[in-house]
LUMLO-76356 format. One record per residue (C-alpha): x, y, z; residue in one letter. Coordinates in steps of 0.001 Angstrom, whole numbers, plus 500000, padded with zeros to 6 digits. Layout:
BEGIN
X | Y | Z | A .
...
END
This chain:
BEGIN
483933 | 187986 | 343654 | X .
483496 | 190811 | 345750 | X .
483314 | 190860 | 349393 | X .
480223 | 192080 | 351283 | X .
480494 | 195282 | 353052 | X .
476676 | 195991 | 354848 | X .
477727 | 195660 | 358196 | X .
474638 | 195667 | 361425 | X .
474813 | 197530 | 364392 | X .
477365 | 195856 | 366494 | X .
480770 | 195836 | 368232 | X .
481977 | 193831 | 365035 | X .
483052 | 194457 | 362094 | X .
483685 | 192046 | 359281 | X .
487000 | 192413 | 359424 | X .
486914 | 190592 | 363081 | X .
485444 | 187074 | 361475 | X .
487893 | 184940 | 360795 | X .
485428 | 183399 | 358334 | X .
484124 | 186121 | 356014 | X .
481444 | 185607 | 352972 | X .
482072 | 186943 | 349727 | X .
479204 | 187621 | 347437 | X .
478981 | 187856 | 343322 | X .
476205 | 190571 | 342728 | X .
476588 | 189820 | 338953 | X .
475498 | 186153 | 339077 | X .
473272 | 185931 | 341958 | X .
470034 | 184947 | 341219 | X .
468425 | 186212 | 344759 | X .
467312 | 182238 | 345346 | X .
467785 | 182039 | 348795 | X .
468963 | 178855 | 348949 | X .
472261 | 179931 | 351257 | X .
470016 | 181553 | 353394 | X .
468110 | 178882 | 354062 | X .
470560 | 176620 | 354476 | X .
473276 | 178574 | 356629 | X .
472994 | 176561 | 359792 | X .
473861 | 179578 | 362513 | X .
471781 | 182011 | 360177 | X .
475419 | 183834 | 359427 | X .
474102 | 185552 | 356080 | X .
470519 | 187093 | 355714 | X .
468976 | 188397 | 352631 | X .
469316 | 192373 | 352718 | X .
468846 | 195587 | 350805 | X .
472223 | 197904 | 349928 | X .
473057 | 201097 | 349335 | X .
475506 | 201710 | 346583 | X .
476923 | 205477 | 346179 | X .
478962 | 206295 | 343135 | X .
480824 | 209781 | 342673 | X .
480268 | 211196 | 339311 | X .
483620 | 213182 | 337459 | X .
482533 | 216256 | 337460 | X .
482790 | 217910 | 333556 | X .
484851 | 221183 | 334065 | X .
487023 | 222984 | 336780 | X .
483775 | 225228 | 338184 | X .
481574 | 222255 | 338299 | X .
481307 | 220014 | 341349 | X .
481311 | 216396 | 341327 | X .
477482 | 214945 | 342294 | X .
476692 | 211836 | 344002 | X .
474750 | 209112 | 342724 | X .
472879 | 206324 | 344688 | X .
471980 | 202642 | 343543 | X .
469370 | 200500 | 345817 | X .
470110 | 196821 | 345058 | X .
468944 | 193488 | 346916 | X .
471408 | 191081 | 348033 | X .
473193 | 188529 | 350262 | X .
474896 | 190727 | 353570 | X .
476826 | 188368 | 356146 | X .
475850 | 189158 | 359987 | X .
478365 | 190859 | 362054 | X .
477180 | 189795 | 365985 | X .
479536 | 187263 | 367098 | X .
476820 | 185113 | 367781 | X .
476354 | 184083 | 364321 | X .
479388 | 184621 | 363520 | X .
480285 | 182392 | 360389 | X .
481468 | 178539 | 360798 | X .
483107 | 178083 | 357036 | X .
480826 | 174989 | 356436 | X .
481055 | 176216 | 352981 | X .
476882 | 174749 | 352450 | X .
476177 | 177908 | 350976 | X .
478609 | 176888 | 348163 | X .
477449 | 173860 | 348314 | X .
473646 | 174751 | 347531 | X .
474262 | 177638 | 344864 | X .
473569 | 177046 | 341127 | X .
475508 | 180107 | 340168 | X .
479154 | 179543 | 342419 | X .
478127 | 183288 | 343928 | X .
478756 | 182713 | 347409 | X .
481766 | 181169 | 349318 | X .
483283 | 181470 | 353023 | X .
486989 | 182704 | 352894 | X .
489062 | 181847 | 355786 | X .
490889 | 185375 | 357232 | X .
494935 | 183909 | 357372 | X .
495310 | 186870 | 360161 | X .
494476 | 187242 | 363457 | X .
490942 | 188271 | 364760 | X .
489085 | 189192 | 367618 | X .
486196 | 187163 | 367763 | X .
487923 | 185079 | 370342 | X .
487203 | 187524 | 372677 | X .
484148 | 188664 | 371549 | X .
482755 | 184771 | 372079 | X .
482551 | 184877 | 376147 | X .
479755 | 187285 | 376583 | X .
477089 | 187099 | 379377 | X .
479863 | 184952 | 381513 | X .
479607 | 181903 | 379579 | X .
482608 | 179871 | 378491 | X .
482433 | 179085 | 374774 | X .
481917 | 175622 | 374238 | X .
482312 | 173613 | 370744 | X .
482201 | 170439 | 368926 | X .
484904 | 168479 | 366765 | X .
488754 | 168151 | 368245 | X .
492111 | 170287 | 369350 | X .
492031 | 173124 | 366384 | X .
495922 | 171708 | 366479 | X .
496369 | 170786 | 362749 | X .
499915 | 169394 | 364025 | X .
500320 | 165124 | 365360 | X .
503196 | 163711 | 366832 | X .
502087 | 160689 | 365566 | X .
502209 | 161707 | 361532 | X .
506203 | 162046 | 362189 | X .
506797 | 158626 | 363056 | X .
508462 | 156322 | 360119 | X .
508774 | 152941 | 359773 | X .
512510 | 152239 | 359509 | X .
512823 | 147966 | 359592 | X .
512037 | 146837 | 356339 | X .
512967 | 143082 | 355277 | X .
514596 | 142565 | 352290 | X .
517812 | 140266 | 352323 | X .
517761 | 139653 | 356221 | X .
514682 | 138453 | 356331 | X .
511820 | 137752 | 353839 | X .
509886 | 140497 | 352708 | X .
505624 | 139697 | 352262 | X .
503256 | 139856 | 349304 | X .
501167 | 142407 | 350802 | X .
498634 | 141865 | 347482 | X .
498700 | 138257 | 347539 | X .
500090 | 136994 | 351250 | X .
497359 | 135799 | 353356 | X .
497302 | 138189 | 356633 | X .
496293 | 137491 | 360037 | X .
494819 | 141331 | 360963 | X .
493309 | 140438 | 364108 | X .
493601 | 141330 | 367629 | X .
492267 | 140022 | 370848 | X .
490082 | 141642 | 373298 | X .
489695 | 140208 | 376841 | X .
492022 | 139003 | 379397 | X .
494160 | 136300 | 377751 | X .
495658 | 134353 | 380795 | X .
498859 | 132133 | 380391 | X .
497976 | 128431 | 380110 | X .
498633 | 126989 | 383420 | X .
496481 | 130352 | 385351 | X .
493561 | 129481 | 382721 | X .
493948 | 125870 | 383449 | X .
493969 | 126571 | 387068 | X .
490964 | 129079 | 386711 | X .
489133 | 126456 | 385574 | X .
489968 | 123298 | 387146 | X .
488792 | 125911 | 390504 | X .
485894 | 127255 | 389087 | X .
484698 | 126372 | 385794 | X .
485606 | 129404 | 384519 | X .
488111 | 131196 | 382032 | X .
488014 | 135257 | 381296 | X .
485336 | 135638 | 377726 | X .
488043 | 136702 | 374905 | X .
486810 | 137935 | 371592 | X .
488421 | 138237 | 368366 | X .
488005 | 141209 | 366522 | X .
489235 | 143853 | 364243 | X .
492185 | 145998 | 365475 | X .
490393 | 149438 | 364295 | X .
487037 | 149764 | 366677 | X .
484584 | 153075 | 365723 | X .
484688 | 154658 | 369049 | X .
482152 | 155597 | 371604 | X .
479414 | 158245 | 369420 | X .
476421 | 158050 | 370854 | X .
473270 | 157495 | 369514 | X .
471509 | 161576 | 370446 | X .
474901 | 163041 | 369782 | X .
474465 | 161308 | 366452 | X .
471413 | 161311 | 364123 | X .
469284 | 158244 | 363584 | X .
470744 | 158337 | 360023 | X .
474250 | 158440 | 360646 | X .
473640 | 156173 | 363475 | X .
472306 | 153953 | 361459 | X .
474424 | 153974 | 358614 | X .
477059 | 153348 | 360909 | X .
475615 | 149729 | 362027 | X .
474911 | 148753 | 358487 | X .
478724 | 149602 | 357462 | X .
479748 | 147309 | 360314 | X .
477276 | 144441 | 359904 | X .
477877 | 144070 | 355936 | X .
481734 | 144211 | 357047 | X .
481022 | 141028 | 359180 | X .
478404 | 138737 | 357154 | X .
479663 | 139571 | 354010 | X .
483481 | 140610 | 353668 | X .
484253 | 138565 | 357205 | X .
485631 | 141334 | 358859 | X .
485188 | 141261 | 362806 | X .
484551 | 144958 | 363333 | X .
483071 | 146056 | 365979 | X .
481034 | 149826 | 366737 | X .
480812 | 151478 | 370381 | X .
477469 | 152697 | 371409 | X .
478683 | 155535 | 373777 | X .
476689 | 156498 | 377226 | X .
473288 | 157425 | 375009 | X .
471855 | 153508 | 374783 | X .
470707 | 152348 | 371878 | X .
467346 | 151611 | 369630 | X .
465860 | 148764 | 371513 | X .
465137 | 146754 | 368382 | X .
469246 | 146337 | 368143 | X .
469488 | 145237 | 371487 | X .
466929 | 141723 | 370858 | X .
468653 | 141392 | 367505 | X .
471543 | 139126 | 365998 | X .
473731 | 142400 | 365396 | X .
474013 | 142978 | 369045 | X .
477361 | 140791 | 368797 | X .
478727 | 143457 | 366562 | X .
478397 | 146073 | 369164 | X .
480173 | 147433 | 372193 | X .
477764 | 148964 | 374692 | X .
478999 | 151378 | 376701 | X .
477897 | 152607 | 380584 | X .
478818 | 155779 | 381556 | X .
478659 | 158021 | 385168 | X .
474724 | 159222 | 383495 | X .
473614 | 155417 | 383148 | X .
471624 | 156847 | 380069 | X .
469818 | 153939 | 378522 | X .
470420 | 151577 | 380735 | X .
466931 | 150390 | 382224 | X .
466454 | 149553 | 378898 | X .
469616 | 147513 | 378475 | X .
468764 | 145759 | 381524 | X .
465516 | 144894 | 380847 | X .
466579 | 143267 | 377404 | X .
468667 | 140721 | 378509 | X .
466392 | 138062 | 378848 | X .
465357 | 138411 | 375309 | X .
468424 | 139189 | 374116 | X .
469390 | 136804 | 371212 | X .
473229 | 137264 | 371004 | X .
475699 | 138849 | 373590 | X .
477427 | 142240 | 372957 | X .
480899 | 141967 | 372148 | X .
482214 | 143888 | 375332 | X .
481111 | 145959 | 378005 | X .
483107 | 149312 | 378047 | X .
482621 | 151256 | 381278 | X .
483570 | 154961 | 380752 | X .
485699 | 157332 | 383210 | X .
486741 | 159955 | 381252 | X .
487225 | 160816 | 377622 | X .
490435 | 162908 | 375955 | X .
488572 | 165681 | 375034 | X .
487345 | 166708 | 377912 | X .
489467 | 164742 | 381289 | X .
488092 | 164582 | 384417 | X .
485098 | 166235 | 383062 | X .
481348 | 164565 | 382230 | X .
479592 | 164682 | 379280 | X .
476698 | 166505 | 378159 | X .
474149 | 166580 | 375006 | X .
472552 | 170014 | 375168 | X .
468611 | 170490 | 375541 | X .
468116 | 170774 | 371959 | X .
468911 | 167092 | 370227 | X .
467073 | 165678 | 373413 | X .
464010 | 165129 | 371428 | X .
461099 | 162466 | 372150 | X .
463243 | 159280 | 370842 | X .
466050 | 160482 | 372722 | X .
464389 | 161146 | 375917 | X .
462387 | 157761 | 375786 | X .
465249 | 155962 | 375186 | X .
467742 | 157690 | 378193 | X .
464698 | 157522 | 380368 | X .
464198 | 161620 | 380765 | X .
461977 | 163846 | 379887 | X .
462314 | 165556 | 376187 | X .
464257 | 168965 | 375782 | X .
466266 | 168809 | 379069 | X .
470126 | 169360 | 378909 | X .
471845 | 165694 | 379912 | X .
474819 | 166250 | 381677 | X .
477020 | 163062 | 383015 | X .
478780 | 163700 | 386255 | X .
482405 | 163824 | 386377 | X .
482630 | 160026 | 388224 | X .
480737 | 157303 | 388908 | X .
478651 | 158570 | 392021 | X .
479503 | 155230 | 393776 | X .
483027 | 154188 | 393317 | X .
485663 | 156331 | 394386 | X .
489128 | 154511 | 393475 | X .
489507 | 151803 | 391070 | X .
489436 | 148874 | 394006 | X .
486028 | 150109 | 394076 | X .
485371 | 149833 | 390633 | X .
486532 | 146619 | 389878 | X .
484598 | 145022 | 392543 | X .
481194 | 146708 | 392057 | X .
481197 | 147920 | 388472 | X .
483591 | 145563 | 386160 | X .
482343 | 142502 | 388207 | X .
478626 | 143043 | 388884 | X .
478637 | 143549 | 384772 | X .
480787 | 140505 | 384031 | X .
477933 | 138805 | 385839 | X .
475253 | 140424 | 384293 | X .
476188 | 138303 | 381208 | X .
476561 | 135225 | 383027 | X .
481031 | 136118 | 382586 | X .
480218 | 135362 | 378817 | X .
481111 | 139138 | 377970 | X .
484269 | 141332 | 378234 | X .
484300 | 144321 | 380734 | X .
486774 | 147033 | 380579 | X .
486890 | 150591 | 381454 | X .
487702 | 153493 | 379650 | X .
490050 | 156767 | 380812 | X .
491395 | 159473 | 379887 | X .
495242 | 159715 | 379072 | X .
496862 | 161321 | 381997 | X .
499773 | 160127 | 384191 | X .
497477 | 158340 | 386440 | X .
497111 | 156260 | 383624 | X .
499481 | 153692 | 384882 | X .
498279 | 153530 | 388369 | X .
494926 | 152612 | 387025 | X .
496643 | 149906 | 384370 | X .
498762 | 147903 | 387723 | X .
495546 | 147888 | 389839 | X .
493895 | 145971 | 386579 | X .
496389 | 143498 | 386081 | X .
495857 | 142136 | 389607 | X .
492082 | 141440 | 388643 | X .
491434 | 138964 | 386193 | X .
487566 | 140075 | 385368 | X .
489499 | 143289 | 384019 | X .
489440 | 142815 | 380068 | X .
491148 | 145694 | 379064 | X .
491698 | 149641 | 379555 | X .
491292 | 151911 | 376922 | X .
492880 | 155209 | 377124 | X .
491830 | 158255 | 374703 | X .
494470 | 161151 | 374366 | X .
494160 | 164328 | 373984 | X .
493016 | 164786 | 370824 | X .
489733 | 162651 | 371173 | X .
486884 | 164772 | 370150 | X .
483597 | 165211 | 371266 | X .
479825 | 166930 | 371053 | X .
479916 | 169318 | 373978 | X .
483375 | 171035 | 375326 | X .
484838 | 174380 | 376830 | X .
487727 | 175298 | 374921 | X .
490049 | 175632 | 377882 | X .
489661 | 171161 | 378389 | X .
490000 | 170645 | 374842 | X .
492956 | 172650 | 373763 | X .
495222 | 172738 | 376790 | X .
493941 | 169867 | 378862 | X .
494689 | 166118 | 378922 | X .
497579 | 163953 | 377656 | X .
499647 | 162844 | 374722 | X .
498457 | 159388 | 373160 | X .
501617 | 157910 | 372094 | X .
503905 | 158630 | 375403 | X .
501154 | 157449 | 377250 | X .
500332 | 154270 | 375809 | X .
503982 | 153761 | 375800 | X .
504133 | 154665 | 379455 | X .
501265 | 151392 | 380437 | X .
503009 | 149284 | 377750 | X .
506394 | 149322 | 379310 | X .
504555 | 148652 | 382840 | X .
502669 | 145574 | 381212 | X .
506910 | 144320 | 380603 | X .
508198 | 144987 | 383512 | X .
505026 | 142571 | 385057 | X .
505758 | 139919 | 382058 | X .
501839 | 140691 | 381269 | X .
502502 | 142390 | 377663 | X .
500386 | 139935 | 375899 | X .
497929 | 139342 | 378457 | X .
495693 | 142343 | 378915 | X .
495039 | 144770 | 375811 | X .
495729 | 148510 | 375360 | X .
493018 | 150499 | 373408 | X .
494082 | 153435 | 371949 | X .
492307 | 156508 | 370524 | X .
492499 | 160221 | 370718 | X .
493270 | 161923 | 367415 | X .
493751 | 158481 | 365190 | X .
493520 | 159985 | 361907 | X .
493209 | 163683 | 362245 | X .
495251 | 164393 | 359505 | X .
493994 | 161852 | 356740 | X .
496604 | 159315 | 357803 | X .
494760 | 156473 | 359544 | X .
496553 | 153260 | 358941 | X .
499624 | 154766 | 359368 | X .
498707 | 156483 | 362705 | X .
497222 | 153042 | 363923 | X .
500237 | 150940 | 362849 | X .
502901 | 153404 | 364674 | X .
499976 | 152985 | 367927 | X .
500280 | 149408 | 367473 | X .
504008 | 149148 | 367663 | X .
503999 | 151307 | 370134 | X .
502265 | 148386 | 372549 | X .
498741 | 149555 | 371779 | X .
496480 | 145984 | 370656 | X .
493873 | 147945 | 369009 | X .
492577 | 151142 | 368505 | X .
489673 | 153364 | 367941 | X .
488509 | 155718 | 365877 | X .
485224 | 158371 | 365809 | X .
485800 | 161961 | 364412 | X .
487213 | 159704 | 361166 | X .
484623 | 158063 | 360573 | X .
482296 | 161267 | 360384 | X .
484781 | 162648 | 357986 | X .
485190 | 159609 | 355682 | X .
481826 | 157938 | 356311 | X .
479488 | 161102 | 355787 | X .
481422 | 163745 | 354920 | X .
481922 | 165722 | 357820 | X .
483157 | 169047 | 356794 | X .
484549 | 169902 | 360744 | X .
488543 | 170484 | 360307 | X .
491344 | 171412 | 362537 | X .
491539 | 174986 | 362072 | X .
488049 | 175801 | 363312 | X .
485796 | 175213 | 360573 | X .
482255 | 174015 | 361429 | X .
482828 | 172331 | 364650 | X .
479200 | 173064 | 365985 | X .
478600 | 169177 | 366839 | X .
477253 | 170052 | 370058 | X .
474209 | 172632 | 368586 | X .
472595 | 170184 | 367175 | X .
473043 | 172055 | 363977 | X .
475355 | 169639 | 361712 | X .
474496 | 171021 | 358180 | X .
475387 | 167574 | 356731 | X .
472824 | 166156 | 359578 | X .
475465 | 164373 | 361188 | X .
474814 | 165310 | 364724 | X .
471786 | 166563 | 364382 | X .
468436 | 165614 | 365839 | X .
466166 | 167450 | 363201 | X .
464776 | 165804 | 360911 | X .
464475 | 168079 | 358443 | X .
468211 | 167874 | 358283 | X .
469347 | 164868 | 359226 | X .
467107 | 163456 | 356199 | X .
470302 | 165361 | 353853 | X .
471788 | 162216 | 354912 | X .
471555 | 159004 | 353263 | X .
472372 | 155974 | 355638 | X .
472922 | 153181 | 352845 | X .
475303 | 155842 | 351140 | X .
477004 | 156043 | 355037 | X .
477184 | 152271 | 354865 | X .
478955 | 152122 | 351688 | X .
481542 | 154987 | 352102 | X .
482375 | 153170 | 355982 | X .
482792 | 149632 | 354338 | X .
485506 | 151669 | 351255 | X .
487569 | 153428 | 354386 | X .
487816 | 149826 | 356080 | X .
488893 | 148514 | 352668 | X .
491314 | 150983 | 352125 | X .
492752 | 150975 | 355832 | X .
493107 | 147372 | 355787 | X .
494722 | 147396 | 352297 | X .
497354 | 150085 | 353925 | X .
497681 | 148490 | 357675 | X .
499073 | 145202 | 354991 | X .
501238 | 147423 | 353302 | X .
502821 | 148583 | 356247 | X .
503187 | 145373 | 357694 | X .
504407 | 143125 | 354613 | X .
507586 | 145101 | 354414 | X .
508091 | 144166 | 357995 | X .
508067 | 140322 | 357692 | X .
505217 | 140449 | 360002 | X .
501563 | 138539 | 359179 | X .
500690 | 135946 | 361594 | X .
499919 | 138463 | 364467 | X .
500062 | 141788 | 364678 | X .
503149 | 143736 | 365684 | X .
502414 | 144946 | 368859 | X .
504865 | 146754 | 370861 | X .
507325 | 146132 | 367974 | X .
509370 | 149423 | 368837 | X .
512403 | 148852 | 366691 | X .
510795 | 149513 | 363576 | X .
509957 | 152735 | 364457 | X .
512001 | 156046 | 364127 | X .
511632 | 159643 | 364404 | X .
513403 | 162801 | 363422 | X .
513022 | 164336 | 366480 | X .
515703 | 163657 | 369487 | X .
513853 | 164441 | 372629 | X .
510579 | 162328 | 371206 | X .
512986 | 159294 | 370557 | X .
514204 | 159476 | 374033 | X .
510740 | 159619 | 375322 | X .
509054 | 156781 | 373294 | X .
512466 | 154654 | 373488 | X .
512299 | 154424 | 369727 | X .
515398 | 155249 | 367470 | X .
516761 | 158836 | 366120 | X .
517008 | 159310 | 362365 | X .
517787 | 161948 | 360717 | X .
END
């Protein structure tokens, strides 16, 4: 392999890529399949200019220059298209001629990036390969002490609640006073988080709601898939799979004239109402799906007109502290539904966190909170929020679940964590330590793009161009003619395997710790860490 050395008129050279294309002359077949295929046009057919020096025969002769023309593959130098490492132009070649090599030292096409005073702005998560919560072990294990489970052949209880569960004598009280008790579902503890449908493509989309409704009918699992603030196809909301779905409303209220309009013929209820506030990748900011997926289905759908940029503001423009939004948003949806569904908002982790938690406890229409760290990702996000803004997952859900103690309400309004679940491979693992950590379920999204459809985006700034519109696995993209690369019964199947598998691990993990009638929430003396100062923090034990 030999790498390419044409270089355009620019302030770049290759050299300043930290993704860099080599090129096989000798078995390149001048296709142009990579070409084609290269989703930010990084490499473009070209013609080169070989010189070779000829030895020269004697000591009075001079050595003569000889020039070879050749056609070939030349990668683009303007930062601009500066190469993503997708790796589709491997992907797509019938001769293994072409491949992106990452550049281990540093570059300058950070700086090169923020041209025309524009921040950059990209898809995908943190490029911070590193998780606190991949260092946590699991330290109580019951052998002799106390029975130790079958995890392959002991019947486990993997469910969690979601809605306000009030002690006995407030419920009975609630309803000897009003007829009514707070709507409490039963569900999976691993939720696919908020994705909407125009930050994903129909296909994935819809692969996505297949996955989850086979899990139901047919293996009985109670999962349950977020919509995020985009809507959703109207035929889902007058159909029996509405149950399996959390519909979310965010500060853009995208969609929801149509969500409205559907509840009289709505045939089932939506699991939950999730209200949104903020979201780890991005705190305190809105979010935004750029001009270019906002195509006609989009547009009709959000109630806009096509190939406008859809930005959410920051807050809700009506509530202004979280009295507010209790009484007009988390109640005026509870009676929407008639008080048949769950309503809870979603925040970013911060350390207002807990503020927003005690204010919830006080109102029993409140269902939840669900908190996203810092490592949540997203379509559409300046670097400077996602890499150094926001706040740890684990020391935050601690934080709420040792205020839930102190009030003697740990078991009565759930914790929903998310923000990073995964990032490294380790799922169940990553939700189990969450779990013992006093979170009651959590939530996944960037995971299931990797493990569902093969997302190629990693932690060290490959791909990551979610918010283009440009996915070259048509992921996140709104054209058809590559979103159709992706199959959505093939997307079912591979979601319903990673649900398999997690569930198969989340019993393994819990077997060994005598634990299968409930889950082990807020079970922090199981947990241990080799790291002094984060024991201290998360009050879990030291071990070395």
């Amino acid at each position: 392999m030999q790498p390419t050395a044409g270089i355009t008129p620019s302030t770049l050279s290759v050299k300043d890529l930290p993704w860099q294309v080599e090129w096989n002359k000798d078995t390149c077949t001048l296709c142009g399949r990579c070409t084609s295929v290269c989703p930010v046009n990084a490499i473009e057919l070209a013609v080169h200019r070989k010189r070779v020096v000829e030895t020269s025969t004697g000591l009075m002769q001079k050595p003569k220059n000889s020039y070879s023309v050749f056609h070939g593959i030349r990668q683009r130098t303007d930062a601009a298209y500066a190469c993503i490492g997708c790796a589709m132009c491997t992907m797509v070649c019938p001769n293994n001629a072409i491949r992106p090599m990452r550049l281990d030292e540093g570059t300058t096409l950070r700086f090169h990036n923020n041209r025309g005073g524009h921040a950059r702005t990209r898809g995908g998560r943190r490029n911070a390969p590193d998780s606190l919560l991949d260092q946590i072990k699991f330290i109580r294990i019951s052998m002799l002490t106390d029975p130790a489970l079958d995890a392959g052949r002991h019947e486990f209880e993997l469910r969690t609640l979601l809605g306000r569960v009030l002690p006995p004598e407030q419920g009975l009280a609630a309803f000897q006073e009003n007829g009514w008790v707070p709507a409490v579902r039963e569900i999976y503890p691993l939720v696919i988080g908020s994705m909407s449908f125009g930050a994903l493509s129909p296909n994935m989309w819809e692969g996505l709601q297949m996955g989850v409704a086979y899990l139901n009918e047919e293996l009985g699992m109670p999962v349950r898939m977020c919509t995020g603030e985009g809507g959703c196809p109207p035929r889902l909301l007058r159909s029996r799979f509405l149950k399996y779905v959390i519909l979310q409303i965010a500060s853009g209220y995208f969609g929801w004239d149509e969500i409205l309009h559907a509840i009289p013929q709505m045939k089932e209820d939506p699991c939950a109402i999730e209200i949104k506030y903020g979201q780890g990748a991005k705190p305190g900011d809105g979010g935004l799906l750029m001009w270019h997926k906002v195509n006609k289905l989009i547009a009709s759908i959000r109630g806009v007109p096509p190939g406008v940029s859809l930005p959410s503001p920051p807050t809700h423009q009506t509530q202004y502290s979280i009295e507010e939004s209790v009484a007009k948003m988390i109640q005026s949806m509870s009676m929407a539904w008639g008080f048949r569904v769950p309503v809870y908002p979603k925040i970013s982790a911060t350390t207002t966190a807990r503020a927003v938690l005690n204010n919830l406890v006080r109102n029993p229409y409140a269902a939840g909170l669900a908190i996203d760290g810092e490592d949540g990702g997203t379509g559409a996000a300046y670097n400077v929020s996602m890499n150094h803004m926001g706040h740890p997952i684990a020391s935050n859900i601690r934080d709420c679940y040792h205020d839930l103690v102190q009030q003697g309400c740990q078991n009565e309004i759930p914790l929903i964590a998310g923000g990073g679940i995964g990032k490294n491979g380790n799922l169940a693992h990553n939700a189990a330590a969450l779990i013992m950590l006093g979170a009651s379920m959590v939530q996944v999204g960037k995971y299931a793009m990797q493990a569902g459809a093969g997302c190629v985006g990693s932690e060290i700034d490959r791909c990551n161009i979610c918010n283009l519109g440009r996915c070259p696995k048509g992921i996140t993209s709104q054209d058809p003619r590559v979103y159709r690369r992706l199959d959505p019964e093939k997307v079912a199947e591979r979601v319903v395997d990673f649900y398999l598998a997690f569930d198969t691990e989340l019993r393994k993990i819990f077997a060994p710790l005598g634990r299968s009638t409930s889950l082990p929430v807020g079970m922090s003396d199981a947990l241990g860490i080799a790291n002094r100062d984060a024991a201290d923090r998360l009050g879990i034990q030291y071990v070395v």
